[in-house]
N, C-alpha and C positions, 0 to 999 in steps of 0.2 A: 521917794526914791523907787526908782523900779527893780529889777530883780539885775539888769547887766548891771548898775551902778551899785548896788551891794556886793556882788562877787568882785568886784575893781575894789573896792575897798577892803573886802577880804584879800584878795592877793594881796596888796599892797600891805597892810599887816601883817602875814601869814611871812613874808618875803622878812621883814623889821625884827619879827617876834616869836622868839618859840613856843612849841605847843607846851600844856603840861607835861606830857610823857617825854619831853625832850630832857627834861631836869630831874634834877635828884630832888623831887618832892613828897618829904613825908605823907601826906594827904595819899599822893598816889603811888608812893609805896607799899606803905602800909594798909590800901583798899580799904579807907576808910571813906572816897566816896565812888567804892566800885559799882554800888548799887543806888537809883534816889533814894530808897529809904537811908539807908546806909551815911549816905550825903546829908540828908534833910536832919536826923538826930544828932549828926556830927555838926555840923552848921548852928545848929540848935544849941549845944553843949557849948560852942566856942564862946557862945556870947556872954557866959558865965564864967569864962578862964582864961587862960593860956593856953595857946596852938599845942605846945609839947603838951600836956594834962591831957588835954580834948586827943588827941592822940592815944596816948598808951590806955585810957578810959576804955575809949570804941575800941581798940583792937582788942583789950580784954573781953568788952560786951558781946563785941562779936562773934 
């Protein structure tokens, strides 16, 4: 794919689909992945729990 056939495909998504900060997303409410590391240790933690846990955890940690 060249670079115009990836932005057509973005539009056409972008058009379908909202962004994250479009939603009421704990993740990006609560800036648990407002930074990569931030993201990367939260990502990390999910794989051993529950979304809400991995949540109030980082925002403690943080």
């Amino acid at each position: 794919m060249d670079r115009s056939q990836i932005e057509k495909v973005f539009d056409i998504l972008s058009q379908n689909y909202p962004l994250f900060s479009e939603h009421d997303n704990e993740w990006m409410s609560d800036g648990v992945n407002s930074t990569p590391f931030k993201n990367s240790v939260s990502v990390t933690l999910s794989t051993m729990t529950h979304t809400k846990r991995v949540i109030r955890a980082a925002v403690e940690l943080f």
